[in-house]
KESE-519752 format. One line per field, with one value per residue (C-alpha): y negated, z negated, x. Coordinates in steps of 0.05 Angstrom, whole numbers, plus 5000, padded with zeros to 4 digits. Example, Ala and Ser with C-alpha at 12.3 -4.5 7.8 and 13.67 -1.06 7.14 Angstrom:
# KESE-519752
north	[5090; 5021]
up	[4844; 4857]
east	[5246; 5273]
//
This chain:
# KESE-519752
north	[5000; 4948; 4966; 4955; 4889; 4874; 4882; 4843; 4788; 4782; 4792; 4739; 4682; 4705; 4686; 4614; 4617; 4544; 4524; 4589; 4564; 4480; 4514; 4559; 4496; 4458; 4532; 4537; 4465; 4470; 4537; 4522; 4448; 4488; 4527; 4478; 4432; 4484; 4508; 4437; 4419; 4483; 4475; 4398; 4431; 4475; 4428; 4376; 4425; 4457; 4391; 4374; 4441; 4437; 4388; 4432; 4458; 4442; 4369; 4309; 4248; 4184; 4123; 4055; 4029; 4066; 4103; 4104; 4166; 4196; 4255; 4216; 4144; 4101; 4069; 3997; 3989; 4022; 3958; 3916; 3894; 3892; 3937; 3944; 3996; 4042; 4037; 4069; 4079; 4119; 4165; 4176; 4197; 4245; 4273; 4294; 4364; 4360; 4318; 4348; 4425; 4437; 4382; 4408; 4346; 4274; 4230; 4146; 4113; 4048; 4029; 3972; 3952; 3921; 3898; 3959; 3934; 3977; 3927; 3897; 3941; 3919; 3969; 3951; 4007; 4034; 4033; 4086; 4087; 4158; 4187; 4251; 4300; 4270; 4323; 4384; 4357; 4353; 4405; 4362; 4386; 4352; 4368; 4328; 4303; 4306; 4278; 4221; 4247; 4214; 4178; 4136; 4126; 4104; 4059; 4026; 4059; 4024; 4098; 4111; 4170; 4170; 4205; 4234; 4182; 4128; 4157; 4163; 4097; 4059; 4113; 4156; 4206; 4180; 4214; 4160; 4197; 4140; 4080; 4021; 3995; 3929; 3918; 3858; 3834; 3880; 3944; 4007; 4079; 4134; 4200; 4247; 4259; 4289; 4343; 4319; 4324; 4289; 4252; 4251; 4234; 4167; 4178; 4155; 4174; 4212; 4208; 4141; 4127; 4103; 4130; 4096; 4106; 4081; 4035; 3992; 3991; 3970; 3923; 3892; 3907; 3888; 3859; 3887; 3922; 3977; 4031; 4047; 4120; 4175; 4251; 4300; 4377; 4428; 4491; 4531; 4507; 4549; 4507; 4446; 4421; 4435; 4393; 4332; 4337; 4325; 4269; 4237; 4241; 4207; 4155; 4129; 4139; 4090; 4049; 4047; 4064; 4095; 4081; 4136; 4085; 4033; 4078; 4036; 4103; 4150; 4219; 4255; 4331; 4366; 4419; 4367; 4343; 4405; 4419; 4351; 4354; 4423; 4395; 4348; 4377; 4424; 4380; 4350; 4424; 4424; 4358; 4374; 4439; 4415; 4357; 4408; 4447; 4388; 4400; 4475; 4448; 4408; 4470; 4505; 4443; 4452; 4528; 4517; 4466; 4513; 4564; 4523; 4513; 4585; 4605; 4552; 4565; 4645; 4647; 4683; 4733; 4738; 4747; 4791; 4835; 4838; 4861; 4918; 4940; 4902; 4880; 4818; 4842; 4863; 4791; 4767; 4810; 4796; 4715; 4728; 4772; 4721; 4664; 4711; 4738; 4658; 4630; 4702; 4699; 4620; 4639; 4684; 4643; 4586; 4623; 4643; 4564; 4551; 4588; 4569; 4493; 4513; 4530; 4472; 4418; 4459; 4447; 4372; 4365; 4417; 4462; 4541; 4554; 4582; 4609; 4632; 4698; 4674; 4613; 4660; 4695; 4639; 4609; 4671; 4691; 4615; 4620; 4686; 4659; 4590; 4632; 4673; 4610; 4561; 4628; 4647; 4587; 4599; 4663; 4667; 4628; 4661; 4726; 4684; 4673; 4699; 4751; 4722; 4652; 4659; 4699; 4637; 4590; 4553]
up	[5000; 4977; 5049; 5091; 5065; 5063; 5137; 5143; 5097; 5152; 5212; 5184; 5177; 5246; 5277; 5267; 5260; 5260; 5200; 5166; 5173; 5161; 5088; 5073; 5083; 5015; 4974; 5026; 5004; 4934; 4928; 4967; 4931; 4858; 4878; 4900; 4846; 4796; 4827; 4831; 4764; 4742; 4793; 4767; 4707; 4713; 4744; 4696; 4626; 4668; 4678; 4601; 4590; 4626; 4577; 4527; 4470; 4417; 4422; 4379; 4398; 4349; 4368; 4333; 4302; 4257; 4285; 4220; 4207; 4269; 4304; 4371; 4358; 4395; 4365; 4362; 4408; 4465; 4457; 4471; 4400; 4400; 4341; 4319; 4267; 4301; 4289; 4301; 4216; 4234; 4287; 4243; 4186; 4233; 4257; 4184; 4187; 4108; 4116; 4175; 4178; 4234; 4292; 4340; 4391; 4365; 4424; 4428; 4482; 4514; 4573; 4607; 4692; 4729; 4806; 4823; 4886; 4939; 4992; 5018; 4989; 4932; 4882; 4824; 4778; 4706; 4674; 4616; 4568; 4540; 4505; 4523; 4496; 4538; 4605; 4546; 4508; 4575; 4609; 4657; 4722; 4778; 4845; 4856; 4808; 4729; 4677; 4638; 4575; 4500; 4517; 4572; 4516; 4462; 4511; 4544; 4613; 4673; 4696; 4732; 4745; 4800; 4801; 4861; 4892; 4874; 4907; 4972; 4968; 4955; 4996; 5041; 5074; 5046; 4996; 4932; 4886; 4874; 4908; 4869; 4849; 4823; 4756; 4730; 4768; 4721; 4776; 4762; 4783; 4803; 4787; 4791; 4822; 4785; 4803; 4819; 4756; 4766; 4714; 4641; 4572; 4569; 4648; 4662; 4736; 4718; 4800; 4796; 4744; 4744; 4683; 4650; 4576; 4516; 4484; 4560; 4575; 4499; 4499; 4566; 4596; 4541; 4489; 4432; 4369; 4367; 4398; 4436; 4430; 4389; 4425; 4371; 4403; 4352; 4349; 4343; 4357; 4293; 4249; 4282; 4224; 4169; 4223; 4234; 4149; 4148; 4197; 4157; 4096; 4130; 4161; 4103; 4056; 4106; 4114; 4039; 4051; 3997; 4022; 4077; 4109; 4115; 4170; 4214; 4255; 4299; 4310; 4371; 4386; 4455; 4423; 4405; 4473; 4516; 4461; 4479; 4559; 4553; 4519; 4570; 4631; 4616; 4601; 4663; 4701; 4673; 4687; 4756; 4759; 4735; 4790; 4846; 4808; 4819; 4893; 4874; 4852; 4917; 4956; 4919; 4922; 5004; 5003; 4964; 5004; 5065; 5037; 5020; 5093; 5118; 5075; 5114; 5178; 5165; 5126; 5185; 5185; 5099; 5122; 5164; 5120; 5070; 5113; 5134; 5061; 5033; 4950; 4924; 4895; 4965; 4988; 4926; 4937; 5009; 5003; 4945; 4993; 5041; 4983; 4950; 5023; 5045; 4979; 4986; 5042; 5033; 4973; 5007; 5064; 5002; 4978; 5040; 5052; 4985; 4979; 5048; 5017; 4952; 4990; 5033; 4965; 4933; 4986; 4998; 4914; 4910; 4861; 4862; 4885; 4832; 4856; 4786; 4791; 4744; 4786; 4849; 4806; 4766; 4840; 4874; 4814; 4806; 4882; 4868; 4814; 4845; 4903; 4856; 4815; 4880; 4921; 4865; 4867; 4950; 4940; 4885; 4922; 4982; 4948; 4925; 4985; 5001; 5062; 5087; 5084; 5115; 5177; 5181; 5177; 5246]
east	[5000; 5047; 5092; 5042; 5025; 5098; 5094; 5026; 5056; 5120; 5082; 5030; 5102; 5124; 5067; 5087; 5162; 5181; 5121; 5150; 5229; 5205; 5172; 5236; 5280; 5251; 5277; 5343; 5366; 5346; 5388; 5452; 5448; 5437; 5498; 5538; 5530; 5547; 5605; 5632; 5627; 5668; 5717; 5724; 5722; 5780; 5818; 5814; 5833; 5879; 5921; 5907; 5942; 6004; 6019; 6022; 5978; 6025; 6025; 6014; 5999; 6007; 5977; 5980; 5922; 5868; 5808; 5761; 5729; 5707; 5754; 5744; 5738; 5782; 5838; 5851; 5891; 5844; 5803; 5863; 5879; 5962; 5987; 6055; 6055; 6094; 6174; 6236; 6242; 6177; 6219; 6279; 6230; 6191; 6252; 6289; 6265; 6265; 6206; 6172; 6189; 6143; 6160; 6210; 6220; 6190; 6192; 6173; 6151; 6139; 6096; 6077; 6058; 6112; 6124; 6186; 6214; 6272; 6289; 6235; 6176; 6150; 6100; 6064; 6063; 6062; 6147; 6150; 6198; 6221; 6270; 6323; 6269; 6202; 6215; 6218; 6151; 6125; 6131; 6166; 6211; 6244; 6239; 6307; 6367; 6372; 6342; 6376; 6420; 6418; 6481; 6445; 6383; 6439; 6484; 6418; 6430; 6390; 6378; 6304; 6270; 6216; 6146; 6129; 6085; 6114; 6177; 6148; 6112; 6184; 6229; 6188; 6217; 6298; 6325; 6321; 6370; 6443; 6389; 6382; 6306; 6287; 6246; 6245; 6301; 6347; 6375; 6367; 6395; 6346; 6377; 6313; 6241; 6183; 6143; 6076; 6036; 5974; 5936; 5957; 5931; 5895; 5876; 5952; 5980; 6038; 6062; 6055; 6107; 6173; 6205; 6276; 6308; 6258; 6317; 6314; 6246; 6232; 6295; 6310; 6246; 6190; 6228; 6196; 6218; 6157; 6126; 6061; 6061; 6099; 6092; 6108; 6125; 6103; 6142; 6077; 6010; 5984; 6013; 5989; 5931; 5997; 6038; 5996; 5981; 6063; 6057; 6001; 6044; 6111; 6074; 6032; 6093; 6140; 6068; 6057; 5985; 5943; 5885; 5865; 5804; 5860; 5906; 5946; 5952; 5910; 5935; 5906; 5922; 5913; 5867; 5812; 5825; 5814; 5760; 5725; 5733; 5707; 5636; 5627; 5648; 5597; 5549; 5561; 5551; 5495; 5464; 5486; 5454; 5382; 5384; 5393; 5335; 5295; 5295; 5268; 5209; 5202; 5208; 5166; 5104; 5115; 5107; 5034; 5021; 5030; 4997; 4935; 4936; 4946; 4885; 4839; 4863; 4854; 4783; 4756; 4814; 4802; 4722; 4735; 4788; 4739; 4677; 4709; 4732; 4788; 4790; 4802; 4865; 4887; 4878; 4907; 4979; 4983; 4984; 5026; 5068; 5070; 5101; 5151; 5179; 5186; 5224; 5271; 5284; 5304; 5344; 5383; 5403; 5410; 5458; 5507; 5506; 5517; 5577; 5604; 5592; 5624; 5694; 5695; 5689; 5731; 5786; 5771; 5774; 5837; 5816; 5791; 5733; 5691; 5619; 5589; 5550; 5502; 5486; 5474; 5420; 5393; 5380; 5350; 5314; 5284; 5259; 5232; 5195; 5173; 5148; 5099; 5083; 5062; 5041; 4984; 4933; 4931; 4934; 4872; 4834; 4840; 4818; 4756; 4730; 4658; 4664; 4596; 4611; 4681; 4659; 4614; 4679; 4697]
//
């Protein structure tokens, strides 16, 4: 019984193949767009916690200002308050291993933007200032030349390293390693090119970067006498609560802070960070995921709306079926039939162009393509049930019809 009316249900949408394929194309978007969607925000996903960990997990990050009480509330200075808490008495202190057991590399820096100029091209660009240890607490490689020694951070060397962007912006296709840039009119040395590394902590280009000792940039280049960051490399990210503790201690101790509320420090660790990115990327999946549903719906509304139709234009056909013996319920399955084969079939199809259109975003946003499995059936099994849902008022009222009064129907 229910084969035959399978076949009666697809002869009935062949009949009228382009109103059958102009009803499917409401479920076919609203799948491949559901698909799509969801795939993008996990590839976006990936991509983003994956760059947050190449850092490294077992890094600290301490920032000047306080944050209050919240895990995640900006510091002071993110709201472009200048805070000068951080010193180099604060590095020495971080660094005596009677002190701070835990921290393996403790590492300042110094940042600002600066026009960096090589002949007669001229960038403006973001000038960090690190320390012998940065490229270890990193992760950091070069792709070309060395990385500048403590001797040149001591002795105030006018050494640069270049990140990979930057270094074709300024030199192209030349090799920049023993050429002389221009920062601040002060020359400097390049001696190394980064690996591309993409975007850092605080959203900072790490390609973009030109990189040169933390005792120049915070001397000759800013002429200051503090720092804007301290990175702190834990040995082993297990100990990494009993780590920051340590750095609470040193810091409040050279601060002479009793008061906890009254921090003139924020400590950030990657954890909380990958933790954080995680929420909301998923969030964001999500959000993504139920606006592509939205076009479901749509598709479903048009295959009622068809339906409605089909009954009216067949109530001499339903008459006719019922004269000569047919049940309501037979009516009932085959316009029923008739919804669930159209938003099927449209899923299916959805889903091949979904996951074609997953591949090509994931190569124009470079990451993996990720096709979720559960997003495949969350989208066929949402058409199947849209197509039951819209097909059953059509349906029902189809199977209502008096055989009498629809033989009577012109």
């Amino acid at each position: 019984m229910i084969i035959q009316t399978t076949k009666m249900a697809f002869k009935a949408l062949t009949l009228n193949k382009s109103r059958t394929f102009l009803t499917m194309l409401g479920i076919i978007i609203g799948i491949g767009a559901v698909i799509i969607l969801i795939s993008a925000g996990q590839g976006a996903q990936s991509l983003i916690l994956n760059q947050v960990k190449g850092i490294g997990s077992n890094l600290l990050f301490i920032l000047p200002g306080g944050s209050g009480k919240s895990q995640f509330s900006a510091p002071a200075q993110a709201s472009g308050t200048l805070v000068t808490s951080l010193t180099d008495q604060d590095v020495k202190s971080l660094r005596n291993k009677d002190l701070a057991a835990d921290l393996e590399f403790v590492s300042p820096e110094v940042r600002g933007q600066f026009v960096v100029s090589f002949g007669n091209q001229d960038e403006q660009t973001a000038v960090a200032g690190e320390d012998e240890n940065y490229n270890v607490v990193r992760n950091i490689s070069l792709t070309d030349g060395s990385w500048f020694t403590k001797s040149e951070v001591d002795g105030f060397g006018q050494v640069a390293e270049l990140g990979s962007k930057i270094k074709n912006d300024l030199f192209g296709n030349q090799n920049p390693i023993g050429q002389i840039i221009k920062i601040k009119q002060l020359s400097f040395r390049v001696i190394g090119v980064l690996a591309p590394k993409g975007l850092g902590p605080g959203g900072v280009d790490q390609d973009s970067q030109v990189i040169v000792p933390v005792s120049t940039a915070q001397k000759l280049i800013l002429g200051i006498n503090y720092y804007s960051l301290i990175e702190v490399r834990i040995a082993n990210e297990n100990v990494i609560p009993q780590a920051t503790d340590e750095v609470t201690k040193i810091l409040r101790s050279n601060h002479r802070i009793t008061d906890p509320n009254k921090d003139d420090f924020t400590i950030r660790n990657q954890q909380d960070a990958v933790a954080l990115l995680g929420t909301i990327t998923s969030a964001l999946t999500l959000f993504l995921g139920a606006i592509a549903g939205i076009s479901l719906v749509v598709g479903g509304i048009g295959i009622m709306n068809i339906m409605l139709v089909s009954v009216t234009e067949r109530t001499r056909e339903i008459g006719l079926r019922k004269a000569i013996g047919a049940k309501r319920k037979d009516i009932l399955l085959q316009f029923l039939l008739e919804a669930i084969v159209m938003t099927v079939i449209g899923g299916i199809i959805g889903v091949i162009l979904g996951y074609l259109g997953s591949f090509a975003i994931a190569k124009v946003g470079n990451w993996s393509p990720t096709v979720p499995f559960y997003g495949i059936l969350l989208a066929v099994g949402f058409s199947a049930l849209f197509g039951l849902g819209f097909g059953i008022y059509p349906a029902n009222k189809a199977s209502k019809l008096n055989p009498i009064e629809a033989l009577r129907y012109e």
